[in-house]
N, C-alpha and C positions, 0 to 999 in steps of 0.2 A: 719599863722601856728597855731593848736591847742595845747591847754595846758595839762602839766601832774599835776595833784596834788597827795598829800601828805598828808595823817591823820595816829589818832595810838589814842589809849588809851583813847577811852568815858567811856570804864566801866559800861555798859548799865546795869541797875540792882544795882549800888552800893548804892545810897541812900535814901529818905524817896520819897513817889512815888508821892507828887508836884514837888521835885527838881527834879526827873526823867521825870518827863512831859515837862518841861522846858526846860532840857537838848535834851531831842529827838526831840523836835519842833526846837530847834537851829541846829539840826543836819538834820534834814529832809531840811528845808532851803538850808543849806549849799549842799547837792546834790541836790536840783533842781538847785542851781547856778552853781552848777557842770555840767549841763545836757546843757549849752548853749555852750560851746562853749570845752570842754573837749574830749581826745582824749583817754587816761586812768585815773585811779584813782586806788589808790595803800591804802591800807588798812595795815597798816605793823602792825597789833594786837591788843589783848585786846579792840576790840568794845563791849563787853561782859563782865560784873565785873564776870560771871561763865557763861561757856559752855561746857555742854554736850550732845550731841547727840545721841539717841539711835536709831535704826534701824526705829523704826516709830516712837518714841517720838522726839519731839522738844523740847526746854526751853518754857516756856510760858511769853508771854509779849512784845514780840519783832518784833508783825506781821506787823507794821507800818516801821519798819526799815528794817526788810526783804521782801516787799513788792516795796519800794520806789528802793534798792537797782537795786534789777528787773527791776524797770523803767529806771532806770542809764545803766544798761545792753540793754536792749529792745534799746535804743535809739544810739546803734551803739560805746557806752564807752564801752572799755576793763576796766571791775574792776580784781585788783587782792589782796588775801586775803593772807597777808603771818600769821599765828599763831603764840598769844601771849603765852607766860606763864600763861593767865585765860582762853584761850579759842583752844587750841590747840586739843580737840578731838573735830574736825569736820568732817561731816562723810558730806553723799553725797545731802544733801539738799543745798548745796550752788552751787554746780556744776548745778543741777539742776536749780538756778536761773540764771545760765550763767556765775558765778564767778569762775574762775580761783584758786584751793588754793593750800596754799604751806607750807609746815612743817617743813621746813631750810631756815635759810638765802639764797640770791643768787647773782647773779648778771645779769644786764640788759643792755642795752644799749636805748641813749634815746636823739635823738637831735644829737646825733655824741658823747656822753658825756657816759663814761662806770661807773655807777653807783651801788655800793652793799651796798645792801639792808636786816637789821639783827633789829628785833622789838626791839635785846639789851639785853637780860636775859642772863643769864650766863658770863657774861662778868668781872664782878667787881672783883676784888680779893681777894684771900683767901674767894672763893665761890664755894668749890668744893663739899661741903656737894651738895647743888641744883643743878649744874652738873648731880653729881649722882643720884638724885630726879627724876632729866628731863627724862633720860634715861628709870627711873625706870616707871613715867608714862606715858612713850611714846610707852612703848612695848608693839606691838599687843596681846599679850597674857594677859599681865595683863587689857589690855583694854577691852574684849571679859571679863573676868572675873569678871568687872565690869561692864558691862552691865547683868548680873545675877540680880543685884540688884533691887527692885523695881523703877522705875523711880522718883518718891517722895520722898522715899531714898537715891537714888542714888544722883540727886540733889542738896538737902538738903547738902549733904556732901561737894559736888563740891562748893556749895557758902560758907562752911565754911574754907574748907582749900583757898579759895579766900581769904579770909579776912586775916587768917594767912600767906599767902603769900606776902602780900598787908602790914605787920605792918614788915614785914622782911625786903621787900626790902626796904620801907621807910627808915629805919635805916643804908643801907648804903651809903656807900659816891665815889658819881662818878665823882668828882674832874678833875682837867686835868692830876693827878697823877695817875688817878683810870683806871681801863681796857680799857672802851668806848673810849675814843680818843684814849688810845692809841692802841686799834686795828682798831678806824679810821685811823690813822697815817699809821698803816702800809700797810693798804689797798690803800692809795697813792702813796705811797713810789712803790706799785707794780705796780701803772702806773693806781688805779680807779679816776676818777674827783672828782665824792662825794659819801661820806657815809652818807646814812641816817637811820637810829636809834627812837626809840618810849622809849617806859620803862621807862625813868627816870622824865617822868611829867613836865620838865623843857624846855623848849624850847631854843634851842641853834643854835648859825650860827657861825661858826670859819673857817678862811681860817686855812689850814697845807700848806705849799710851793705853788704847783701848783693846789691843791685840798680842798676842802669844805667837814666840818662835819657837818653836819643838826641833828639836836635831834627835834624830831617834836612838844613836849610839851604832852598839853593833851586836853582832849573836858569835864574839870572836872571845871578846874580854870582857864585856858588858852585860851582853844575853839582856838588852834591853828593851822595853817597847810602850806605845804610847796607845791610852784608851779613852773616847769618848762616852760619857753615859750622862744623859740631863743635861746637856751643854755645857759639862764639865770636863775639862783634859786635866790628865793625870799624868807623868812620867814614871815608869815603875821598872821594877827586872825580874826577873821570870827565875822562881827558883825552886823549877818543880813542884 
């Protein structure tokens, strides 16, 4: 039987651009080994440290990643792209490469195994200021109003509120006390196998009773990622 995997969080663009050569070379590897024997591949956010999409502009820099990704698709893989909090306006150039994308969390099924799938933002507590954030950058109105902008502008902005986004969340704390498990928790408790989760950069495996919470790490310090084969999840890291 074919496998499912699991990534979240490289942040394509976040650092000085030898550590970013590095980084997308360990990531290009890792889907060609994705391409042998893989049956989907699941994207749950932030491959992107900033994305935005304009009607005919791209981000520039990322044409080896959005290229291979194609080749992942081309060769009979379902990818599906759920959106992070850095890269949630995506518009239709990824449809266009054959990828599937999604702007809510959802749920799946996979091996006989009923699986919801949430890249993790908004979860932490006493986080309602960003709640209302999300909302606010997700409305097609303000989105459309933001594409006015010059694209060098507009950009430029999108990789800065990245970074402030990026020293906010670091600061909080997603404990077993903190939101993330325990809205894994309760998405078992409604009868899903596992919850898998990106955002907190940490890589985690935790049985709840009958069910598994997967936090997938990240492709920063971790280069980590999770695979299904036989109704078995695995946590692993990718070391060429």
């Amino acid at each position: 039987m074919s496998k499912t995997y699991f990534m979240s969080d490289a942040h394509l663009g976040l650092s000085a651009p030898d550590v970013e050569r590095e980084k997308e070379q360990r990531l290009l590897s890792f889907f060609d080994f994705v391409m042998n024997d893989a049956s989907q591949l699941f994207i749950l956010g932030d491959l992107f440290d900033a994305w935005f999409e304009y009607k005919t502009v791209v981000p520039k820099g990322f044409h080896r990643t959005l290229t291979k990704l194609e080749d992942v698709a081309r060769n009979q893989i379902t990818v599906h792209y759920l959106a992070g909090n850095h890269d949630y306006w995506m518009g239709d150039s990824f449809r266009e490469l054959g990828i599937n994308v999604y702007h809510e969390e959802f749920e799946t099924t996979i091996d006989g195994k009923r699986i919801f799938l949430h890249h993790g933002d908004g979860l932490a507590h006493n986080d309602n200021g960003y709640r209302i954030l999300k909302k606010i950058l997700r409305n097609p109105i303000n989105i459309k109003l933001y594409k006015l902008l010059h694209p060098d502008l507009g950009l430029s902005l999108a990789k800065s509120s990245s970074k402030k986004s990026r020293s906010y969340t670091s600061a909080k704390h997603y404990g077993e006390e903190d939101g993330m498990m325990q809205f894994a928790q309760e998405k078992i408790k409604q009868g899903c196998d596992a919850v898998i989760m990106g955002h907190r950069h940490v890589p985690n495996f935790k049985q709840f009773g009958n069910g598994i919470y997967i936090n997938l790490g990240d492709w920063i310090t971790y280069f980590s990622y999770a695979v299904l084969e036989n109704g078995i999840f695995e946590l692993k890291r990718w070391n060429d």
